[in-house]
C-alpha positions in Angstrom: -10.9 0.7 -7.9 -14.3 -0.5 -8.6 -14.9 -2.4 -12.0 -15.6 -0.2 -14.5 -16.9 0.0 -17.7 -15.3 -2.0 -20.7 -16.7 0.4 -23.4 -13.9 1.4 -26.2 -12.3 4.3 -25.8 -11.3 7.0 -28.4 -7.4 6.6 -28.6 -6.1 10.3 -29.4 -3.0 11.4 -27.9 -4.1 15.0 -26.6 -7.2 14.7 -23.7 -7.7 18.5 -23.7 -11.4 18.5 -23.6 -12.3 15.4 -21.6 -13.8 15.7 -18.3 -12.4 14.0 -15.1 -15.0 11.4 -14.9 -17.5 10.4 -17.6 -19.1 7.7 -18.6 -15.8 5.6 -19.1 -14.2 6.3 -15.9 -12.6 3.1 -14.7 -12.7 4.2 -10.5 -16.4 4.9 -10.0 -19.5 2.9 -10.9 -21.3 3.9 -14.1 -24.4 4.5 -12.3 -23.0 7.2 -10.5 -21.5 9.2 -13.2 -25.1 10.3 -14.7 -26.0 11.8 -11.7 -22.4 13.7 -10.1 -21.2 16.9 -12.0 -17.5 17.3 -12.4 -15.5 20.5 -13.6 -14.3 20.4 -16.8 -10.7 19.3 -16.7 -7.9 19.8 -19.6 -6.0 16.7 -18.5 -3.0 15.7 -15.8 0.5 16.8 -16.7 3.4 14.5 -16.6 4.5 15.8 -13.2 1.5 15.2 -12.0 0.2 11.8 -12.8 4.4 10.7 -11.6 3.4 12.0 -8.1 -0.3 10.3 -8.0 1.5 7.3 -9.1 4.4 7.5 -6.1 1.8 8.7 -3.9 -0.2 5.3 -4.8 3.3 2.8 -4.3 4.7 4.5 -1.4 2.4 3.3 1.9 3.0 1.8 4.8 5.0 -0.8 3.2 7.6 1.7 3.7 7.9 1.0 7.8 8.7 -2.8 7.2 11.0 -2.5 4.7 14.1 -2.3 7.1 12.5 -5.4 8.8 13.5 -6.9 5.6 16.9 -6.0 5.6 17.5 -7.8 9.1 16.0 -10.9 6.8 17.9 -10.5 4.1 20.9 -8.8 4.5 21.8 -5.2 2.9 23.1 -6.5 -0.5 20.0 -9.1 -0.7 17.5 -6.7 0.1 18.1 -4.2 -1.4 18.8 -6.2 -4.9 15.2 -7.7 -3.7 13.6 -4.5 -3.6 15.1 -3.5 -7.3 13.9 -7.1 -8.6 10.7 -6.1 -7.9 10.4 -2.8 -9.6 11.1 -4.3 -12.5 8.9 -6.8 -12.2 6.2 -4.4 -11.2 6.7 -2.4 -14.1 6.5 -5.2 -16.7 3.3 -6.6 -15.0 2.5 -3.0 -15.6 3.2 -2.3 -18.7 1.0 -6.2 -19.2 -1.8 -3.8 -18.2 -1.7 -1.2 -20.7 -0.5 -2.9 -23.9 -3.3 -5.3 -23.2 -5.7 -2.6 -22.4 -5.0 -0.9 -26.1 -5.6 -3.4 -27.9 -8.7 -4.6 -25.8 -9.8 -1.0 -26.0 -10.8 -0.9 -21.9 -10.1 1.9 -19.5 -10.0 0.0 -16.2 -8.3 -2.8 -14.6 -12.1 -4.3 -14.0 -12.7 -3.7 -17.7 -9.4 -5.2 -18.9 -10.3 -8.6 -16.5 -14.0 -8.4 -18.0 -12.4 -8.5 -21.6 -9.9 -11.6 -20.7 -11.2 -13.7 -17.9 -14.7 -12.7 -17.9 -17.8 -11.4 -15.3 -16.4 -13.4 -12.7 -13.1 -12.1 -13.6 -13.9 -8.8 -12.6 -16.0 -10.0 -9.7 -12.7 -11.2 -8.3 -10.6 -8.7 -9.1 -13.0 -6.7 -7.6 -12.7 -8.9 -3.8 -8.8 -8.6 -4.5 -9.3 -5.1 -4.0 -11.3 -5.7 -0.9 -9.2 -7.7 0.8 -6.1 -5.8 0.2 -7.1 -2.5 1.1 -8.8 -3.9 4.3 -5.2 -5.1 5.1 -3.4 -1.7 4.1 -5.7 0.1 6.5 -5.4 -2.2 9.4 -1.7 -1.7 9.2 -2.1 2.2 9.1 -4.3 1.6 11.9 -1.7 -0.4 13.9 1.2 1.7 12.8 -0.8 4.6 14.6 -1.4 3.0 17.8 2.4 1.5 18.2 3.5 5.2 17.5 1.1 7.0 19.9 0.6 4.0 22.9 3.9 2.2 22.4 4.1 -2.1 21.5 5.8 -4.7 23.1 7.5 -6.5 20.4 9.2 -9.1 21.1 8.6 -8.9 25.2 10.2 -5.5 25.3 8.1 -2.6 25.6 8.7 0.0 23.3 7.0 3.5 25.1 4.6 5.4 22.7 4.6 9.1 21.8 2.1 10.1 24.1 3.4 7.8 27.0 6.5 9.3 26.8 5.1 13.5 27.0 2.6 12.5 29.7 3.4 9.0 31.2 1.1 6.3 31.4 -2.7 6.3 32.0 -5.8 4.4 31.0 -6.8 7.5 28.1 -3.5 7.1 26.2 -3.5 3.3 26.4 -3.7 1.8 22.6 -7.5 0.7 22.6 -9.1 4.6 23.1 -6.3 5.8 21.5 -7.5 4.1 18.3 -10.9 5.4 19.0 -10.7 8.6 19.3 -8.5 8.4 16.4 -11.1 6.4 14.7 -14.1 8.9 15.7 -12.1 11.8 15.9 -10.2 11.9 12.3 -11.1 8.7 10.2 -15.1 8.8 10.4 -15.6 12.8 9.7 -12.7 12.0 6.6 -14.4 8.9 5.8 -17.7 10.5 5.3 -16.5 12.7 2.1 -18.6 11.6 -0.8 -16.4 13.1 -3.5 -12.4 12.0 -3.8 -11.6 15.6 -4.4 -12.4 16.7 -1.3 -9.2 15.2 -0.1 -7.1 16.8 -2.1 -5.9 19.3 0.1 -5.4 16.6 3.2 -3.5 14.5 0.6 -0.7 17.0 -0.6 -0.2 17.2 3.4 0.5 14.1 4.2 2.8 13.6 1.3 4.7 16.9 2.8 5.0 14.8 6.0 6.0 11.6 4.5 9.4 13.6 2.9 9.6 15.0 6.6 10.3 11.6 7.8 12.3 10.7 5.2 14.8 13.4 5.7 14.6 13.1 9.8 16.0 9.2 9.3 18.4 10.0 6.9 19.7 13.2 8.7 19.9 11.4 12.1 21.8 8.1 10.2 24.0 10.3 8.2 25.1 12.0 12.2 25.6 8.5 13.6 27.6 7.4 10.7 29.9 10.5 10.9 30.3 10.1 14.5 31.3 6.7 14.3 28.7 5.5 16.7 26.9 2.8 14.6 28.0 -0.8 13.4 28.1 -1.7 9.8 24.8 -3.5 9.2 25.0 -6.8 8.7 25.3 -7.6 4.2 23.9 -11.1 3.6 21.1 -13.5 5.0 22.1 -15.5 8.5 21.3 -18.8 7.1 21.8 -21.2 9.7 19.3 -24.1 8.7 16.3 -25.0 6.5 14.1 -22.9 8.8 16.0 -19.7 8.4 16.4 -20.5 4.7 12.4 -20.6 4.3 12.2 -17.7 6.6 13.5 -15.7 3.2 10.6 -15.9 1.6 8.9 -14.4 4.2 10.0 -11.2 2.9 7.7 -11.2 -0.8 4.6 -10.7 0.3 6.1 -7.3 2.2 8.1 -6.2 -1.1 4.9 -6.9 -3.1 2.6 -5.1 -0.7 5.3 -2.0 -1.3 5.0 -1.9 -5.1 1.0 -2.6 -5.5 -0.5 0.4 -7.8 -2.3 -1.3 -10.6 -5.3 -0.7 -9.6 -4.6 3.7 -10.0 -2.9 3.4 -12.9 -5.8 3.0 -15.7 -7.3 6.3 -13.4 -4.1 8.1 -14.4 -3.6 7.3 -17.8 -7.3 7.8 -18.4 -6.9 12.3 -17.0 -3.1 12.2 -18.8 -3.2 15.3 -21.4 -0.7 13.0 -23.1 -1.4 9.0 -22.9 1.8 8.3 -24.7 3.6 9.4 -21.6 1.6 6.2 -19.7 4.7 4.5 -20.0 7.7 7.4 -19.1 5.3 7.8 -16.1 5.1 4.4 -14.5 9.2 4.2 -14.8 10.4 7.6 -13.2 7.5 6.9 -10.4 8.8 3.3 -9.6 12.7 4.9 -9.9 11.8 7.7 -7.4 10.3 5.1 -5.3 12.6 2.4 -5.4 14.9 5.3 -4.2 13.0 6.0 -1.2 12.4 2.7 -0.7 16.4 1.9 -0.8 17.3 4.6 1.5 14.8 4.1 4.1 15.6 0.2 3.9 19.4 1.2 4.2 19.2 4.0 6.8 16.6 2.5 9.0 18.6 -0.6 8.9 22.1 1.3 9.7 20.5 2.7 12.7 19.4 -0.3 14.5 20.7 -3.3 13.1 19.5 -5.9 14.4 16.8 -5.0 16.7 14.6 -3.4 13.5 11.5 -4.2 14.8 8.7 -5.0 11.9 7.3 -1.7 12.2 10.8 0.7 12.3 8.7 3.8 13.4 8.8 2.1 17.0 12.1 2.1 17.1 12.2 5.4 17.4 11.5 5.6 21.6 15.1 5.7 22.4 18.4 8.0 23.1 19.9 8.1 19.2 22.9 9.4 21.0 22.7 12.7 19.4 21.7 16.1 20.3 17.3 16.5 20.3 17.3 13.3 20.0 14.0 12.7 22.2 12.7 15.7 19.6 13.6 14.3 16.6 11.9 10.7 17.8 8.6 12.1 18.1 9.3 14.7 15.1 10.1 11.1 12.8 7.0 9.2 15.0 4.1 12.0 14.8 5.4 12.9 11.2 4.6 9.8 9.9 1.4 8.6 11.6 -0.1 12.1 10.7 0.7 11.2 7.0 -0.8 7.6 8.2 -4.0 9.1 9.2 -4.2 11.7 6.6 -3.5 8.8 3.7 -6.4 6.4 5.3 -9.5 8.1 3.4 -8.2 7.8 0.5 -7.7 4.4 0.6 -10.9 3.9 2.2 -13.1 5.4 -0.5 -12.7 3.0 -3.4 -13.3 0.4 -1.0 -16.4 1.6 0.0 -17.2 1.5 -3.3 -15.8 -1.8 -4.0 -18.0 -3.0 -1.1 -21.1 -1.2 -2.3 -20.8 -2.6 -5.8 -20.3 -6.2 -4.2 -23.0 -5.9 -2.2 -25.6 -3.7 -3.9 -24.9 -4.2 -7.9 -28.1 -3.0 -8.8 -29.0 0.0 -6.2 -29.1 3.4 -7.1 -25.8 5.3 -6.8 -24.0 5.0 -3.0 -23.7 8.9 -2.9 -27.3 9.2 -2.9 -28.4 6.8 -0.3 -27.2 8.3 2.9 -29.0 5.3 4.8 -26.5 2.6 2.4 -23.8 5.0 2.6 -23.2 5.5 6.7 -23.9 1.6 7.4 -21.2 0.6 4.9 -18.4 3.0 6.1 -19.5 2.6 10.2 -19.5 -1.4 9.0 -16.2 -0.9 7.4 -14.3 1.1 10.0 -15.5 -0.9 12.7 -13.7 -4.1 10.9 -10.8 -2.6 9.9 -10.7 -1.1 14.2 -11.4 -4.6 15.4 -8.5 -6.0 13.1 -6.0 -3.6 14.2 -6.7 -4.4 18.1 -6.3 -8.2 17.0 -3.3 -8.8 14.4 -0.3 -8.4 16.3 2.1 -6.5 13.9 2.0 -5.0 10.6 4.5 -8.0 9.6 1.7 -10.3 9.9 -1.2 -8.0 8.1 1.6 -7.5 5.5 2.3 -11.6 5.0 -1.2 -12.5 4.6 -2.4 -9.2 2.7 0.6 -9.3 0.5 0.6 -13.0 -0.1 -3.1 -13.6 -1.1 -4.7 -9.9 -2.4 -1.5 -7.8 -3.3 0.2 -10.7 -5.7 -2.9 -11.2 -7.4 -3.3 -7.4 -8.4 0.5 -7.0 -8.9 1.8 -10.2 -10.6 -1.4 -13.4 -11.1 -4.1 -11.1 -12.4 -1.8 -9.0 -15.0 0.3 -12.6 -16.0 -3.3 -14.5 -16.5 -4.4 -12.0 -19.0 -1.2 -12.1 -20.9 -1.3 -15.8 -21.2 -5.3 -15.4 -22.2 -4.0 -13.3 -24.9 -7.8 -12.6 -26.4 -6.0 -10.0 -28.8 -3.4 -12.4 -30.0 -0.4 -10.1 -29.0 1.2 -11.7 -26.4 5.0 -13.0 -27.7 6.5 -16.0 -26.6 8.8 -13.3 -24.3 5.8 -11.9 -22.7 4.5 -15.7 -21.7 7.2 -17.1 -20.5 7.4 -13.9 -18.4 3.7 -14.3 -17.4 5.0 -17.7 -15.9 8.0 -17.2 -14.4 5.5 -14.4 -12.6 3.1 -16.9 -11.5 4.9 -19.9 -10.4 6.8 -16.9 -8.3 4.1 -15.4 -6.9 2.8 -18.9 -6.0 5.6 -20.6 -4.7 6.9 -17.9 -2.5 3.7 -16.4 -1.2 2.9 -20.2 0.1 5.8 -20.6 1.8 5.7 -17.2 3.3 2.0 -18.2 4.7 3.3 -21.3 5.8 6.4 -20.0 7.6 4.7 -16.9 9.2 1.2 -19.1 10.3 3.8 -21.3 12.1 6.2 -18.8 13.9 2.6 -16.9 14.0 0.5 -19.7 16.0 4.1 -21.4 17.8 4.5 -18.0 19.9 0.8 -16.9 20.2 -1.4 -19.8 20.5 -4.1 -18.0 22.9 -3.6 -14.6 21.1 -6.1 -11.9 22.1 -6.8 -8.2 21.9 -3.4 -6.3 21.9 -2.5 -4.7 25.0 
């Protein structure tokens, strides 16, 4: 996620020979490549690059999705969530027709080549800012599953208050650092991405665990008759409820943001004309998993969603094991959480390092540079999820400053810059129904969730 280099590349359909980083790799600064080996690699199959791409879209975003059916309604939201795959993949496919014929290999490179240095230098903060925000809501979504949140003044019992009962060492503050010191630092401190490798195809093997938990227990409840028919359209009582529906974009955007992977995946394809088949069956397969967890998770508790669903999951389902399969669907999940974290973290250590040090010799080889950035780092993104009271409120103001510019501004502006002369009078009227969207909606969404924010916590502290 770091800007990379705007050199032409070579445009040849088979990548046989090409090496996973070089010289023209769009994630890692140039300086480092002359000075890190890498095995020769023979290119990414189509199966592959699909599940980096899913892997890349499906997040947290996931847990507040059903918070946006109570907002919305089933038929709303769920036509909201298909919307916005499709609009994802056109701002996509912006990126990569506009990247062939500027001839760049990165999303830094591709704003270098239309809006300039302090194009990329932006693009580049974006980055910051919204993987700060996706971390401190993995962060948070860890602590309500392990010490419990009161949402709403009801407390809602944690995973490890409910095995042991409660006591000052499972309360959410040590919790999170022995998380923190325990898993995230020794993860954090990899200096290669590939060393994760193995951690990642884990936690996508315990994401589909939690998947198949909801929709198992759901699917019970349905049959047995013992759940109400959620709710199909918006309750829209009054101009406050009515703005209260915009609320919602900035979570539906947060869920679809990948743009910043995807010139990494086409770059290691073995075929770059599949770019295209690749970016559509990993936004179907997700919209699909985004649908039914919306849909289930909504089925099962209706109304009372809370903004993160996982703590939901601290009371009698009604069905048999149903204190097992709780935890099973809680400690599923924030394993895959905690597992997922250092791979977010690592291009924006980079990022940071790139901001900060432009001209310094490659992060990797200053251990000194290297630990003060990730302890500054992890100690920011601990502090903000012991302050920001839900992941609805890290995903409003993540979603609707950082996340629209990656997913919708950024890929619009270059279309209507149009350096190449490509753009068709399709594609800009596209680029501005995109930006007058992203704009009006995300402001309103501040707006409204700054006011119900401030209105019920004016003296808001630590969480408890």
């Amino acid at each position: 996620m770091t800007i990379g280099d705007i050199t032409p590349k070579k445009e040849r359909k088979s990548r046989r020979s090409k090496h996973v980083v070089d010289e023209k790799a769009p994630l890692l600064p140039k300086r480092q490549d002359e000075d890190v080996g890498y095995d020769e690699f023979n290119g990414a199959s189509f199966t592959g690059a699909v599940f980096n791409l899913s892997t890349t879209i499906v997040g947290a975003g996931i847990m507040a999705l059903p918070a946006t059916m109570k907002v919305l309604g089933l038929i709303l939201g769920i036509a909201m969530i298909i919307f916005m795959a499709f609009l994802t993949d056109a701002s996509i496919e912006f990126l990569l027709r506009f990247s062939r014929a500027g001839k760049t290999t990165s999303y830094g490179g591709l704003m270098g080549d239309a809006l300039g240095k302090y194009g990329r230098i932006f693009l580049q903060i974006c980055v910051l800012v919204n993987n700060i925000g996706v971390l401190i809501v993995y962060m948070i979504i860890i602590g309500d599953v392990l010490s419990g949140t009161s949402s709403s003044g009801v407390h809602h019992a944690g995973v490890l208050e409910g095995w042991f009962g409660e006591h000052w060492w499972n309360g959410r503050t040590f919790v999170l650092i022995v998380t923190t010191l325990g898993i995230f630092a020794p993860l954090a401190c990899f200096k290669r991405i590939d060393s994760l490798r193995f951690t990642s195809a884990l936690s996508v093997a315990l994401a589909v665990v939690f998947l198949v938990i909801t929709v198992g227990i759901a699917i019970v409840k349905l049959i047995s008759g013992t759940v109400l028919m959620p709710r199909l359209l918006p309750d829209v009582t009054d101009l406050t409820s009515f703005w209260k529906l915009f609320t919602v974009v900035p979570v539906l955007v947060t869920a679809y943001i990948c743009h910043y992977n995807v010139h990494s995946i086409d770059n290691e394809l073995e075929d770059s004309s599949q770019i295209r088949p690749v970016v559509r069956t990993a936004l179907a397969l997700c919209s699909t998993v985004y649908i039914m967890t919306s849909f289930f998770g909504f089925l099962l508790f209706g109304d009372a969603t809370l903004d993160d669903v996982l703590a939901n999951f601290d009371t009698d389902l009604g069905i048999p094991y149903s204190s097992l399969l709780n935890d099973a669907v809680r400690v599923s999940y924030a394993a895959h959480l905690m597992l997922v974290f250092p791979i977010v973290f690592f291009p924006l250590r980079l990022n940071m390092d790139g901001l900060l040090f432009p001209s310094a010799r490659p992060l990797s080889l200053s251990n000194t540079r290297f630990a003060f950035i990730t302890a500054g780092l992890i100690t920011a993104i601990f502090l903000g999820a012991n302050y920001i009271p839900s992941i609805w409120d890290a995903f409003q103001f993540t979603g609707a400053t950082a996340a629209v510019c990656l997913g919708f501004i950024f890929p619009a502006a270059i279309a209507l810059r149009d350096r190449h002369f490509i753009a068709t009078k399709k594609d800009k009227i596209l680029a501005i129904f995109m930006i007058v969207l992203a704009v009006f909606s995300n402001l309103v969404a501040i707006y409204s969730d700054a006011y119900a924010l401030f209105k019920k916590n004016p003296g808001a502290g630590p969480r408890a």
